[in-house]
N, C-alpha and C positions, 0 to 999 in steps of 0.2 A: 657425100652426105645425103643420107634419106629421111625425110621427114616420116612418123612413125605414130598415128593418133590412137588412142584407147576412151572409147566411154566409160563411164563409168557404173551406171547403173545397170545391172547385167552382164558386165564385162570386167571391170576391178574391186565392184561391191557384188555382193551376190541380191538383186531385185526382188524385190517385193512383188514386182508385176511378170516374174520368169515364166513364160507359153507354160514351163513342164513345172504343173504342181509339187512334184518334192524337190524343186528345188528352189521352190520362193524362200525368203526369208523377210517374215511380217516383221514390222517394229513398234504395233499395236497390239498385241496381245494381250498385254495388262492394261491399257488405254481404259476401260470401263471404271474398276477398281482402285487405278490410279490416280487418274484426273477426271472420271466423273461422266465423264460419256462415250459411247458407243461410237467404233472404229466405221461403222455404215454413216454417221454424222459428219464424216468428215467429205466425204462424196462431193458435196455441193460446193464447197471451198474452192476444189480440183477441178469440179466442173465450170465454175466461175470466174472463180478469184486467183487462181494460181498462175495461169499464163502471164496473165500480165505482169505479175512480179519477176517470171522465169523470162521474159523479155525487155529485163530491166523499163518499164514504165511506170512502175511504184516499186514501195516498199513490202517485202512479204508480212512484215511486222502492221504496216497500216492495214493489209487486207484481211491478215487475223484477227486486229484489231475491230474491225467492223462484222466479220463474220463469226468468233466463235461466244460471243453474247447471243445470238442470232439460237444458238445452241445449248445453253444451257450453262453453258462454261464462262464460272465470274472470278478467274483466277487470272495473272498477266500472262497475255501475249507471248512477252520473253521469255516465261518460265511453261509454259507450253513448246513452245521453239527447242528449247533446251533438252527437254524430253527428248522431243520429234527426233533434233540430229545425234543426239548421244545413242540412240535407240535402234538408228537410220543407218549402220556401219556394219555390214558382213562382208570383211574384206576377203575377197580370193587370194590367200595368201599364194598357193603356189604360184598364180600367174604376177605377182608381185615379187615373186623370190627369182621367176627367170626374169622379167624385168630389168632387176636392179643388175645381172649379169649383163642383159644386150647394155645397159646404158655404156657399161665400160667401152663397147664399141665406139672407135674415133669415128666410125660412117654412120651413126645411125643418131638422131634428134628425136627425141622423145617427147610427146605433147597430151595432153588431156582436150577430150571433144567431146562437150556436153552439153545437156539442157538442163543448168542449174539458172536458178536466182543468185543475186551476190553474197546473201547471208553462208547460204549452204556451201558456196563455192569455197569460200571464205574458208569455213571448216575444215573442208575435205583438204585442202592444197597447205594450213597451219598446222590446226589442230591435231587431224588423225594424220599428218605427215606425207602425204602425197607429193611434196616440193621437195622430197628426198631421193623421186624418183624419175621425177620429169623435170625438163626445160621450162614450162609453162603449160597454161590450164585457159584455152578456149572456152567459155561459156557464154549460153545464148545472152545473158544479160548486159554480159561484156559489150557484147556484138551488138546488141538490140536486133537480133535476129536467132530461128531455131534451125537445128540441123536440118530439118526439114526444106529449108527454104536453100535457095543456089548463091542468094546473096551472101552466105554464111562462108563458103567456101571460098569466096574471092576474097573478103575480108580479111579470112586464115592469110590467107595467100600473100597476101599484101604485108603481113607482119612478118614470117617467115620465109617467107620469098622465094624461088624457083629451086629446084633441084632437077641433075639429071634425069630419076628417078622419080614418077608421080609419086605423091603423098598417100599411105599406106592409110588403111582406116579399119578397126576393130570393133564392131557394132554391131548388138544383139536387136536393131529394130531395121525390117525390112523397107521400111518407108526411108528412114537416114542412109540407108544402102545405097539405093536406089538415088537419091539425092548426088551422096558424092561419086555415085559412079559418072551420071551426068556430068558433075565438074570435071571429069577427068582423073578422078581419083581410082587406086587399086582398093577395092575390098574387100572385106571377109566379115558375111555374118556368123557373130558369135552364139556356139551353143557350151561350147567346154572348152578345157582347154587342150585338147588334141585340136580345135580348131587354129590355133596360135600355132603350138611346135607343131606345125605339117605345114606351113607354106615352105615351101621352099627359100625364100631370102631369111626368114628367120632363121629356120633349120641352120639355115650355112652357117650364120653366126653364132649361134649359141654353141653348133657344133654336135645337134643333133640328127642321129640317123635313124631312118626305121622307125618304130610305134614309139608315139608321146612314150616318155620315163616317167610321167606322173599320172598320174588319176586324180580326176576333181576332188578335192576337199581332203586330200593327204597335203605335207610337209613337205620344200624342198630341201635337203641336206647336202645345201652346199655350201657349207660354212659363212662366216660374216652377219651381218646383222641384216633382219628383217623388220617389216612395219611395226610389230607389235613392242619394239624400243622407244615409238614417236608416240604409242597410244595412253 
């Protein structure tokens, strides 16, 4: 059995913050006209306020609460929130569609490695269905630590426990690379998904040879059901 981590932002959602501009995908774009203020307003929140919540030490909701009055915005909290993560979802459907084939795999443990808050984690692993595809969902707030930090990794480690095989890690930020390689972890920063089907241990399993079968932001047709049944 191999442990098997995927982030999410970048790697199973398609990011807002992706290096290569056409392939960001904002979820502010109607943010002005909708709710009233401008996508540059929210800057200071992220700059501020947001870690701490992403490190479980408050509430996302109390630090909204206090910052988006600060803004102009006299609407609730929760119905701002609501926006946010409804808005916050470009799922990589392909890399979800191989996915749900490795899970069939008896060797391989599938896990979620992230820097969410509890609210959003919440979401992603219920709501948009992501508990359809993994074992379990690491987040920094769980932990009260970020991928960033090496405390994060022994933590992991400590719930899932040793394997022959170091713990695999799927992530589009050079800094978290970098992290769990120091743990002892295998990596691969993510840019597409020929970065996924070309390691070779995947390959084996899926049972691909040769150049990825897919291209970013096509369909995989391979029968069975996909995410968008949970959405």
């Amino acid at each position: 059995m191999r442990a098997v981590f995927f982030d999410v932002d970048g790697v199973l959602l398609h990011s807002f913050f992706h290096p290569d501009p056409a392939k960001r995908r904002r979820w502010d774009d109607h943010l002005l006209e909708d709710v009233g203020i401008a996508p540059e307003q929210l800057n200071g929140f992220f700059e501020t306020r947001f870690n701490a919540a992403m490190l479980g030490q408050t509430s996302i909701i109390t630090e909204l609460d206090a910052y988006l009055p600060t803004i102009g915005y006299v609407g609730s909290s929760l119905d701002f929130l609501s926006y946010w993560l409804m808005r916050d979802t470009h799922i990589n459907l392909p890399l979800l569609n191989l996915i749900r084939r490795l899970r069939t795999r008896s060797d391989a443990a599938l896990y979620i490695a992230t820097n969410q808050e509890h609210i959003r984690a919440f979401h992603l692993w219920n709501e948009v269905g992501l508990r359809h595809y993994f074992d379990d969902m690491f987040h920094a707030a769980r932990l009260g630590v970020s991928k960033s930090d090496a405390a994060y990794y022994t933590k992991v480690e400590e719930v899932v426990g040793g394997d022959a095989e170091a713990p695999l890690i799927f992530d589009d930020s050079e800094r978290v690379i970098a992290a769990a390689g120091s743990a002892g972890w295998e990596t691969v920063l993510y840019h597409d998904l020929k970065d996924f089907t070309d390691h070779p241990w995947i390959a084996d399993r899926l049972g691909i040879a040769g150049a990825s079968p897919l291209a970013e932001g096509s369909v995989a047709e391979d029968g069975g059901e996909d995410i968008v049944d949970y959405l």
